[in-house]
C-alpha positions, 0 to 999 in steps of 0.5 A: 537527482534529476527530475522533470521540471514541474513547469514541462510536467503540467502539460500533462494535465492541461489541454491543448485548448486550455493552453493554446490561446498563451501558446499562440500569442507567446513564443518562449513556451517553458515562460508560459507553462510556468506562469501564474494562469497555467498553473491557476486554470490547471488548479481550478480543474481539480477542485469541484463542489461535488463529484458529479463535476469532476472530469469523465475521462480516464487520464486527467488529474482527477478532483481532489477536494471536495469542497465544504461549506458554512461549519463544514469548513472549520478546520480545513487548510486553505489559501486566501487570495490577498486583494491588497493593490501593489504599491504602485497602484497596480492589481496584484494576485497572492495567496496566503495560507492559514486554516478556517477556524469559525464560521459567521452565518449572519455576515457568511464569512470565515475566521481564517488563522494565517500561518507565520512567525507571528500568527494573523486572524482575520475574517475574510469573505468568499466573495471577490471585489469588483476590480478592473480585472472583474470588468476584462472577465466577468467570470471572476465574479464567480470565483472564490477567494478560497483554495481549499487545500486539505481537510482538518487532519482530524476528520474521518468521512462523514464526521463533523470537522469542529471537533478533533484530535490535536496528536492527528496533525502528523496527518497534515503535510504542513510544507504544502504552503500554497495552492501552487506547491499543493498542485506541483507536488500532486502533478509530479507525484501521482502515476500518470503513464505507463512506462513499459509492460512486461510480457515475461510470465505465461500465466496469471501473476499473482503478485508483484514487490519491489525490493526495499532499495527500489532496484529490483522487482520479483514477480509469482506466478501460475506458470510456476516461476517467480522472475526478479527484473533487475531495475536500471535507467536510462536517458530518454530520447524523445523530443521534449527531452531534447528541449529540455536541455543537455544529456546530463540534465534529461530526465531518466527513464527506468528499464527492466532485465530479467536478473534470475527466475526460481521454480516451484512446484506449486504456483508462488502466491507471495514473495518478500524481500529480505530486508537485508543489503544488498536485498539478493534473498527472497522468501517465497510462499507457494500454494497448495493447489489441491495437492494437499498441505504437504505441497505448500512450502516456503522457499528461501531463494539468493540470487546468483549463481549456485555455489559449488556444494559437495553434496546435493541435499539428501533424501529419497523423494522427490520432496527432498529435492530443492527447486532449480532457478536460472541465476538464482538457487534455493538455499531452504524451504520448509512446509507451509500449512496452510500455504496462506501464512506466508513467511512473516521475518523478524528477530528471534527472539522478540527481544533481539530486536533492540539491539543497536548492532545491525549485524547482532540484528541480521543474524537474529531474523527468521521467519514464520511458517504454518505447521497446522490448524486444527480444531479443538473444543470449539475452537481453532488451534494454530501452530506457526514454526520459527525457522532460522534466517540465512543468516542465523547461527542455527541456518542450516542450508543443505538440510533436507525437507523429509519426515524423518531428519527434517531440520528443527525449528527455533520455537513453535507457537501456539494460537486460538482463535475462534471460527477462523484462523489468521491468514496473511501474517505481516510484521509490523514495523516498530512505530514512533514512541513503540517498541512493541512488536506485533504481526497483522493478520487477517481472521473471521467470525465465520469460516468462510471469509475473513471481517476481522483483524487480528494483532498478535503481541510478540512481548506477551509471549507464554512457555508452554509446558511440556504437555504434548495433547492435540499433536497432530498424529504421528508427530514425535514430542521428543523432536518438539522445539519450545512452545510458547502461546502467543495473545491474540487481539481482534478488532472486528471490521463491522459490515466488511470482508478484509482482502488484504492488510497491511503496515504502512513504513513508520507502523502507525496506520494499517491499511485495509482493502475491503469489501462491503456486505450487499445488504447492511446486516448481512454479516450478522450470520453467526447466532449463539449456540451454531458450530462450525459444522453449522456455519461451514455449510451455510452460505456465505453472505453476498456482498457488495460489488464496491470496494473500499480502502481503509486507513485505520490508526493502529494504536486505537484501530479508529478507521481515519480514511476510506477510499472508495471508487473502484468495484468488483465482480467474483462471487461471495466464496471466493473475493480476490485478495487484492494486495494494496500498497502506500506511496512512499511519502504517505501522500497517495495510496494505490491498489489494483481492482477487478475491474482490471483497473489501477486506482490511486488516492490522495491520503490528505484528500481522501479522494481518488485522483487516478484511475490507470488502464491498461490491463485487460484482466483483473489487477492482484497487486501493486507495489511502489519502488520509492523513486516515482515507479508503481508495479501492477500485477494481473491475471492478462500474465503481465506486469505493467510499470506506471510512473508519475511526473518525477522521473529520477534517480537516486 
């Protein structure tokens, strides 16, 4: 790899008067930019005491901390500036770290415990001496001996750090072993520029996913096309880079070339990547667009040229014909009702799932499709269709999409829910310790907006019998797959909508982009003894213009972190569904906002550290490439590509 050197990078985040003074007197330039001030200035500009001291404008590295004080200060991550004399007398400046373990009101000093092989505790004192340092820069006095690095792991907002959870600590990246490291690992890694915009689609882009290798970025949108843009680098040639040093060492900028294009008819809504290599195979859901439920389809695509089949797909409507693309084919597709299922992969079997072969566990992945909702006794009734992967035994690539002779699917699955159904279904990745295999959803105790979570357990799953009540009409019971019932576990998400969800890689956290209601209470709209008739046509809550990021434990749904800074505009039917994504490291997390707007948080910090303009239309989805990239999709019909200090490649 090849990144940028971290002492260029910094000068992204300083200005030109911080640094002018040490340009002016101090010819060799990449000596200063790496010295101890330049990056202790940059350092003391991103630590306040409170927001209302952070900076205004859009571009700066933004405040990360938000200091504590007094018991507050129990169990946070910091770095002491040691005032020892070098042994020649002369001052010297080193920091060591450790974490705060009590607090003295009577002397106000903290109990700090240093980190190494053999564990240090000592009290230490914000205050600084007077040294001759203090008499050359008065300004010293002022200034604390503490850097504030990062929260206990433990504390969730608005909780006391004195107490905790030991197993959190994984919360903690414990190779941040200095103030410096901190800011270097934040410059480099927070998106700080555009890289280019791309202008392709002629109507809204809903949304936008790299693929899992980084190489590739499908893009939906209104105009009816899904683009894949093929990823690939190149050295750049601006003039700091040919300071830098040699071709061969210059950092590398990424470019983008339209790969393939997929057609629908109905907008693409939502695409996924199939998670196999060399990542040529995508799964798309398009809307219904008013046309009815009949409309809406998940389409299997593979990139390349079409393969020479001896007979076209049969059927004699329209609805029989596979979509066209542009280097790319549709090798399946099946209806989707309603279109907001989209299409969930994993093995079929659950259990196909714990084999250690890779090729045994490629050729068990399908994936999900709605077939119907319906409503029964009160309740909802949610069928979900299994259908085969392209790589499955049972694939069928010229079956035809039609009534009669339709292709069968593997399984069906049966779910109750209450006023709402699940929408947006994702699989979660099997997390540490856990083998269990559960799909996210998001859900309602309302029919109009979705303000719980819900957890389908695919270890739970129960054969139906052979009873066919509550078909939908005109369905054949002698062409039904097995049925099985499938638990439903929901989590309530109090005074909130959810616009989207999410798993983060390892599968132990969920991310949550949500929005508040105006008025604390305004969600409890549902008393005993309404319907749905009741409550279809009551209106639906306010709620708040602000937005809000939700990182909850997946195991216990405890709500560890919220992200806030960024608002909204639409009206209470109909909120965005703003796709969020986490950074690759777990460190920073992103997500577009309506107020055309790209936001990134600092996981640790629980503070947001960019605010990224360049769209003029509200920003529907983000999604990070693994190697420095971020995508943002909107509605100006482009998709803008940020990238932070570290350009490299793998």
């Amino acid at each position: 790899m090849v990144p940028i050197p971290a002492w260029l990078d910094i000068f992204r985040f300083c200005s030109i008067s911080d640094l002018g003074a040490s340009l002016a007197v101090d010819k060799h330039w990449r000596t200063v930019a790496d010295s101890y001030h330049v990056w202790a200035d940059a350092y003391e500009r991103t630590q306040r005491v409170d927001d209302s001291s952070s900076p205004n404008g859009e571009g700066p590295l933004r405040s990360l901390i938000q200091r504590p004080f007094g018991e507050d200060a129990i169990g946070w991550h910091v770095a002491v500036l040691s005032e020892e004399n070098a042994p020649d007398g002369s001052e010297q400046e080193k920091y060591f770290t450790g974490h705060i373990v009590a607090y003295s009101a009577e002397t106000d000093t903290y109990l700090v415990a240093y980190s190494g092989s053999e564990p240090v505790i000592s009290w230490e004192q914000e205050r600084r001496k007077r040294t001759a340092a203090m008499r050359h820069n008065p300004s010293l006095a002022g200034k604390s001996r503490f850097s504030f690095l990062s929260p206990p792991a433990h504390m969730a907002p608005g909780q006391s750090s004195a107490s905790g959870d030991s197993e959190k600590a994984r919360f903690v990246r414990e190779e941040v072993s200095s103030w410096k490291q901190e800011l270097k690992h934040n410059v480099l890694h927070a998106p700080n520029r555009r890289v280019t915009q791309l202008k392709d689609h002629s109507d809204e882009v809903l949304f936008v996913v790299f693929s899992p290798c980084g190489t590739r970025l499908a893009s939906c949108s209104r105009d009816l096309r899904t683009i894949v843009f093929k990823v690939s680098y190149h050295h750049s040639d601006d003039d700091m880079d040919r300071r830098v040093g040699s071709q061969a060492s210059r950092p590398l900028d990424p470019s983008f070339e339209r790969e393939a294009i997929f057609t629908h008819q109905t907008a693409p809504c939502r695409a996924i990547w199939w998670p196999i290599p060399p990542y040529n195979m995508v799964a798309v859901s398009t809307e219904d667009a008013g046309a009815g439920w009949q409309a809406s389809k998940v389409e299997i695509w593979q990139i390349g040229p079409s393969p020479n089949l001896e007979t076209p797909p049969e059927g004699d409507t329209v609805e029989a014909e596979y979509p066209l693309g542009v280097n790319a084919h549709c090798i399946f597709q099946c209806h989707n009702r309603p279109f907001d299922i989209y299409a969930a992969i994993f093995p079929w079997p659950p259990s196909a799932g714990d084999s250690e072969n890779p090729e045994d566990l490629h050729k068990s992945l399908c994936f999900l499709a709605g077939w119907a909702v319906l409503r029964e006794n009160e309740h909802y009734v949610q069928w979900l269709n299994v259908w085969p992967g392209p790589l499955h035994p049972s694939f069928d690539p010229k079956a035809p999409l039609t009534a009669n002779g339709a292709p069968k699917p593997l399984a069906r699955l049966r779910l109750e829910g209450e006023m709402n159904y699940l929408h947006c279904l994702e699989v979660g990745p099997a997390a540490q310790g856990r083998r269990s295999r559960q799909i996210l959803a998001m859900t309602g105790s309302m029919p109009h907006l979705c303000n719980e979570i819900g957890l389908m357990d695919l270890d739970s799953l129960q054969r139906r019998g052979d009873g066919f009540e509550g078909l939908p009409e005109g369905e054949v019971p002698s062409a039904l797959p097995k049925v099985y019932d499938v638990g439903v576990k929901v989590h309530s998400m109090g005074e909130r909508v959810v616009l989207s969800a999410k798993w983060n890689a390892a599968g132990d956290f969920i991310l949550l982009n949500t929005r508040p209601y105006a008025t604390k209470g305004g969600g409890t709209t549902v008393s005993e003894g309404d319907t749905f008739e009741d409550l279809l046509v009551r209106p639906a809550p306010d709620l708040s213009t602000r937005m809000e990021l939700l990182l909850l434990d997946a195991a216990s749904m405890d709500v560890l972190s919220v992200f806030d800074g960024h608002f909204a505009f639409t009206t209470k039917e109909s909120p965005f569904l703003i796709f969020t994504e986490e950074w690759a490291n777990s460190d920073f997390v992103a997500s577009g906002g309506e107020d055309h707007r790209v936001y990134v948080w600092h996981r640790r910090h629980r503070r947001l550290v960019r605010r990224l303009c360049g769209h003029t239309e509200p920003v529907n989805a983000v999604s990070w490439n693994g190697n420095g990239l971020l995508a943002s999709a909107s509605d100006d019909h482009s998709v803008i590509i940020w990238t932070s200090g570290t350009r490299q490649k793998a």
